[in-house]
C-alpha positions in Angstrom: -20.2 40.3 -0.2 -20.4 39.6 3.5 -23.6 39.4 5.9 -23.2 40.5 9.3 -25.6 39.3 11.7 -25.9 41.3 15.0 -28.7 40.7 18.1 -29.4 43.4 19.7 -31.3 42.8 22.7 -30.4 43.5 26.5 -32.0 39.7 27.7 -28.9 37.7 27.8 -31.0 34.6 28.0 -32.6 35.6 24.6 -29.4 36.7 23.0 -28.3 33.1 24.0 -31.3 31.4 22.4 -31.4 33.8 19.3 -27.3 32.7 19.1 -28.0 29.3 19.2 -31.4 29.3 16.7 -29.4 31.3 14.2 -26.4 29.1 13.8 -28.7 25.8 13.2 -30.6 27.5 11.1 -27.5 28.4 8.8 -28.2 32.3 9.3 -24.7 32.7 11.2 -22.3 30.3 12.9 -21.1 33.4 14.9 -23.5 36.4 15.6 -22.5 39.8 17.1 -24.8 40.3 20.7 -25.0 43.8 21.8 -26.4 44.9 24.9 -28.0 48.2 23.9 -28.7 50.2 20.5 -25.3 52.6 21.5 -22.9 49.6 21.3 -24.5 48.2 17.6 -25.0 51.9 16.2 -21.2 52.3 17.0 -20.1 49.0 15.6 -21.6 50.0 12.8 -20.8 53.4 12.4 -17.0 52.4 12.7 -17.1 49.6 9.9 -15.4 50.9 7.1 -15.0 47.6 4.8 -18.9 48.3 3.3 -20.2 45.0 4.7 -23.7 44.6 5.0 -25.7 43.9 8.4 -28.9 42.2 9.2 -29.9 43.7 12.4 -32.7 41.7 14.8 -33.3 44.6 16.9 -35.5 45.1 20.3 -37.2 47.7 20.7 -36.7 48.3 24.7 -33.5 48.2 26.1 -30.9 51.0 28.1 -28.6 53.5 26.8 -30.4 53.4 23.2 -33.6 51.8 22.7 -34.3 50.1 19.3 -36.4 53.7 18.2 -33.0 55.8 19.0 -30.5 53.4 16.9 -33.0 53.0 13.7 -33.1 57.1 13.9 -29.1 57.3 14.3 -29.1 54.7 11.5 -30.1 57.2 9.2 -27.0 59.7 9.7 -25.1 56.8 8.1 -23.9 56.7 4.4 -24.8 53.8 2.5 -27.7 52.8 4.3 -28.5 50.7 2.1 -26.5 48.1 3.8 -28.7 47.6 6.6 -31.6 45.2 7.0 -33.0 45.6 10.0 -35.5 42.8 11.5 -37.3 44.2 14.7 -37.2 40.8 16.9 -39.5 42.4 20.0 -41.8 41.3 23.0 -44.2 44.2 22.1 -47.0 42.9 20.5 -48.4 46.4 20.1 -49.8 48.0 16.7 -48.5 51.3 16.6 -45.0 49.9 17.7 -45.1 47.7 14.4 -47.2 50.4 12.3 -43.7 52.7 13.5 -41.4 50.0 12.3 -42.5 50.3 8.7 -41.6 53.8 8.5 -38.4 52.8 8.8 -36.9 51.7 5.1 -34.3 49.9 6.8 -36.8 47.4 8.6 -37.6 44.6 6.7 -40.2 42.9 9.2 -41.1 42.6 12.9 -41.3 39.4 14.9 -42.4 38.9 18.1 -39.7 36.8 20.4 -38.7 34.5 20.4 -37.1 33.5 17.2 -37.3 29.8 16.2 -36.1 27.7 12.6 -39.2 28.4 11.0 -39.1 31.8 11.5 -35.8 31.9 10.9 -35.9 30.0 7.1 -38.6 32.8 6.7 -36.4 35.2 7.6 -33.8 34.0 4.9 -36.6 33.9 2.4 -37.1 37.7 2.7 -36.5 38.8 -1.2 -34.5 41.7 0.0 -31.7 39.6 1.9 -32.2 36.3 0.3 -29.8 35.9 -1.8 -27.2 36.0 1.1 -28.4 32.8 1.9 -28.4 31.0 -1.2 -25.6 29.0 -1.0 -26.2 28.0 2.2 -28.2 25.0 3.9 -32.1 25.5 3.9 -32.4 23.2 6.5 
């Protein structure tokens, strides 16, 4: 059973960083970056092997903000298969008081994503055991 990890988030800089943070953290050597919600929701959409993603989604980007591609995430089958962390600059309460009514969302972190955060991140009980074999560095 598979993990794939995509960053959605239209900052190159931050995608870089989150790249780089998430392969020493042992969460993936080799993470998807997607400029906007429309390129991940279709990435998705179009996997037909039933792997499962973990999604660090921004909320405010072009084309599809992070709202649009949780709310097209739901015309999917299966969607069960997607764990969806909301990695944003918002530090607003309604926008993380909206996240939860999301099933998919499993927690929302500000940016920008660093090892602790990340080791918390493979601690989550619902995506956990992803990460058991790997290094808990």
């Amino acid at each position: 059973m598979s993990l794939k990890v995509l960053i959605v988030d239209d900052d190159p800089v931050i995608t870089l960083m989150h790249k780089r943070i998430l392969a020493k953290s042992n969460i993936s050597l080799d993470p998807l970056a997607f400029s906007d919600g429309k390129a991940a929701y279709e990435y998705i959409a179009n996997d037909k092997e039933g792997n499962f993603f973990l999604v660090l989604l921004d909320i405010n980007m072009p084309v599809m903000n992070g709202w649009e591609f949780l709310n097209s995430l739901q015309d999917i089958p299966n969607d069960n298969r997607f764990y969806v962390m909301m990695v944003s600059s918002s530090v607003s309460q309604p926008d993380k008081e909206k996240a939860k009514e999301y099933t998919q969302v499993i927690g929302y972190l500000e940016k920008s994503l660093n090892v602790t955060v990340c080791k918390e991140i493979k601690n989550i009980e619902a995506i956990a055991h992803f990460f058991e074999d790997s290094d808990a560095k």
